[in-house]
C-alpha positions as CSV (number, residue, x, y, z in Angstrom):
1,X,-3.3,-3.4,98.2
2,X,-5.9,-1.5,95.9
3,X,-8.5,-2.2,97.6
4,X,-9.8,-5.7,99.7
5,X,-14.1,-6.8,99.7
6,X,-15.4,-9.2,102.5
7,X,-14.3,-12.2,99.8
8,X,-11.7,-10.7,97.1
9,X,-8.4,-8.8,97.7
10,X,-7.5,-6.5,94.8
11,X,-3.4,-5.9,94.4
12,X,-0.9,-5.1,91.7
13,X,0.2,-7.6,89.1
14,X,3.7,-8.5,89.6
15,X,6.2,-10.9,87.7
16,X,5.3,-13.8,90.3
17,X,1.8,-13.8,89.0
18,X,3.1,-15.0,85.4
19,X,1.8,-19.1,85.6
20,X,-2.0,-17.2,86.4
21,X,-1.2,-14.5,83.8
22,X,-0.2,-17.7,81.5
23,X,-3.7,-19.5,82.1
24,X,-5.7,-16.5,81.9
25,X,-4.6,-15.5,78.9
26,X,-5.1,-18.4,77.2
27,X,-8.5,-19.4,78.9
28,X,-11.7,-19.7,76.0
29,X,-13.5,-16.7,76.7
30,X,-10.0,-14.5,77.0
31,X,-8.9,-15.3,73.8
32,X,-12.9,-14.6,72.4
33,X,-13.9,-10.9,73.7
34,X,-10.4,-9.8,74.4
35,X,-8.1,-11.2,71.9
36,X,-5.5,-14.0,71.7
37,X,-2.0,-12.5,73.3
38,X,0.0,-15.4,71.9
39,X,1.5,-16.3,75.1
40,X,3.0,-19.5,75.2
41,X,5.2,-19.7,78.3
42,X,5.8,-18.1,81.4
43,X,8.4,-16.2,80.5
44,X,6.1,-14.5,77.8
45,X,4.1,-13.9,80.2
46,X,6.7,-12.1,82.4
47,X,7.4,-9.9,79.8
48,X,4.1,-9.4,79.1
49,X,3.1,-8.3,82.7
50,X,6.3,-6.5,82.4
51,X,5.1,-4.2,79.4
52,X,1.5,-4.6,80.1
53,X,1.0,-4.3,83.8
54,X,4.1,-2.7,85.2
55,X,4.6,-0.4,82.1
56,X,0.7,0.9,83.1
57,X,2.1,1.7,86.4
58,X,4.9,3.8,86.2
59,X,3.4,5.9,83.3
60,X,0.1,6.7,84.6
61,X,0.0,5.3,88.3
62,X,-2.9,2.4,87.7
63,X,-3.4,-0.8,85.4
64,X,-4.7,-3.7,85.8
65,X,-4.8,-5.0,89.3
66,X,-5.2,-9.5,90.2
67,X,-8.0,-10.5,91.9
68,X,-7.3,-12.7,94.6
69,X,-10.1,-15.0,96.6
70,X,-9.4,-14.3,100.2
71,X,-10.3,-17.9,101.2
72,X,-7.1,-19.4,100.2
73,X,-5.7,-16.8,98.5
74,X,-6.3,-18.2,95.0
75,X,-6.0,-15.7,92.0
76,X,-9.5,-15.6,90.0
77,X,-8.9,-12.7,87.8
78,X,-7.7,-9.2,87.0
79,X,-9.6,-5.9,87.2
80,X,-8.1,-2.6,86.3
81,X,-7.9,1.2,84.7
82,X,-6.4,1.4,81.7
83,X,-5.2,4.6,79.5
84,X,-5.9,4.2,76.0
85,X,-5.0,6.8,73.5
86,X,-8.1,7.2,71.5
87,X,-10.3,7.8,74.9
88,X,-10.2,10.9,77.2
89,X,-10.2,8.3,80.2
90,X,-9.9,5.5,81.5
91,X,-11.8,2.3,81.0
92,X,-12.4,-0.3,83.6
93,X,-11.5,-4.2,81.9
94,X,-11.5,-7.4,83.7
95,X,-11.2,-10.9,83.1
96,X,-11.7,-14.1,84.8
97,X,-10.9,-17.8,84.7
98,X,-13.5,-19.4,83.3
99,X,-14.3,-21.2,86.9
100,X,-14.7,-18.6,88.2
101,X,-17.5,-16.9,86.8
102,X,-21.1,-16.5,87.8
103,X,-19.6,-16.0,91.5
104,X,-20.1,-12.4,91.9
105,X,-16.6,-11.8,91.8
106,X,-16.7,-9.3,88.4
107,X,-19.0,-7.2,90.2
108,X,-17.5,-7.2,93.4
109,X,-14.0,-6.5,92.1
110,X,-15.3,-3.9,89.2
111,X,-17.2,-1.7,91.9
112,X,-14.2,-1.7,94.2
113,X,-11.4,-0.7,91.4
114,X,-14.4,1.9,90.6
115,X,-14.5,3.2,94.5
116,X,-10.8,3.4,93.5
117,X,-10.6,5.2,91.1
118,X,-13.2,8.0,91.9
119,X,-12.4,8.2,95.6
120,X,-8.2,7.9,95.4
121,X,-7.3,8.7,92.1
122,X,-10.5,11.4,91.9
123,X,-11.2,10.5,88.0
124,X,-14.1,12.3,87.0
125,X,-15.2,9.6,84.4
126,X,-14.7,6.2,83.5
127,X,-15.2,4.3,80.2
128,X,-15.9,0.9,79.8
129,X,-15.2,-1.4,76.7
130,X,-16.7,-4.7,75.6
131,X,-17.0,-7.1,72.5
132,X,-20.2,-6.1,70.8
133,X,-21.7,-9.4,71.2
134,X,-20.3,-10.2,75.5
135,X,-24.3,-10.1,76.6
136,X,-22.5,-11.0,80.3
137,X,-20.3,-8.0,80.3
138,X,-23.1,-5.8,78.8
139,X,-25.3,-6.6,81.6
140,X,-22.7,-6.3,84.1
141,X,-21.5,-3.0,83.0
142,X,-25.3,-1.8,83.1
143,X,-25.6,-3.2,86.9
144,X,-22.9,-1.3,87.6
145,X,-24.7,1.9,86.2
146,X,-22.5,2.3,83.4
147,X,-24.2,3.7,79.7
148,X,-23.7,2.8,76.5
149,X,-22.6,5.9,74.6
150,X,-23.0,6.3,71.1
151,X,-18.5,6.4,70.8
152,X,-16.7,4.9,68.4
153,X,-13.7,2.2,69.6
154,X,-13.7,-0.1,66.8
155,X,-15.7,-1.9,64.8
156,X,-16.3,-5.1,67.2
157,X,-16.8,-2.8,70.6
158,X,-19.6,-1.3,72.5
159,X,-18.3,1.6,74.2
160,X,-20.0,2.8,77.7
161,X,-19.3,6.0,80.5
162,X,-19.5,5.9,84.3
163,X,-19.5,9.4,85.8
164,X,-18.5,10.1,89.0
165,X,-20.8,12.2,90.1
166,X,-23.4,9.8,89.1
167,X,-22.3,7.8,92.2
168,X,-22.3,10.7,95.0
């Protein structure tokens, strides 16, 4: 376990999780700010997990992580670190079911995978990337005192920086 809240338990994605991976994916708002990962069946999503989630593990020791609603044990969502190639750090990504959002459980799940990552893994700095035109992950990210910086993803992204010493 990554790290557990008074409602949300936060634990590696594993090939079990591939019917919630499957929905996920293919929920509305996924497919909208993150991008359509043309998953069609479970086993796609296996090897997807596989590559994507377990891949992120064994090279740099973190990913993306399910979020899990302690009252029934019902996975909401996925929060995680993840290594791109064109940033110095990490960034901090999530996504939830549709049904599950406007609960708190973003927030509650972002700020613990933060505590995680500055506390255990000690980053220094984390980025954060979202659609250009997410207003709910652009406020969230700003509650959670990330800054929009003026760094360029792509086209389509806003880019923003958490330090960790702006936490101490």
């Amino acid at each position: 376990m990554i790290r557990k809240t008074s409602r949300l338990s936060i634990t590696r994605i594993t090939i079990a999780d591939a019917p919630f991976i499957l929905k996920l994916v293919n929920s509305p708002t996924f497919k909208q700010f993150i991008g359509d990962r043309n998953l069609k069946t479970e086993e796609d999503a296996a090897n997807y997990i596989q590559s994507w989630a377990l891949g992120n593990y064994a090279k740099h020791g973190f990913g993306p992580y399910i979020v899990r609603a302690i009252d029934g044990n019902c996975p909401v969502g996925t929060c995680g670190l993840f290594k791109r190639e064109k940033l110095a750090y990490p960034d901090l990504g999530y996504a939830f079911l549709p049904e599950f959002t406007g609960l708190g459980y973003a927030s509650e799940s972002a700020q613990a995978v933060i505590e995680y990552a500055f506390n255990d893994l000690k980053m220094p700095i984390l980025y954060a990337i979202t659609n250009h035109d997410n207003a709910n992950s652009i406020k969230l990210l700003s509650k959670l005192g990330f800054n929009q910086i003026p760094l360029k993803y792509d086209a389509n992204t806003k880019v923003f920086e958490l330090k960790a010493s702006s936490i101490d």
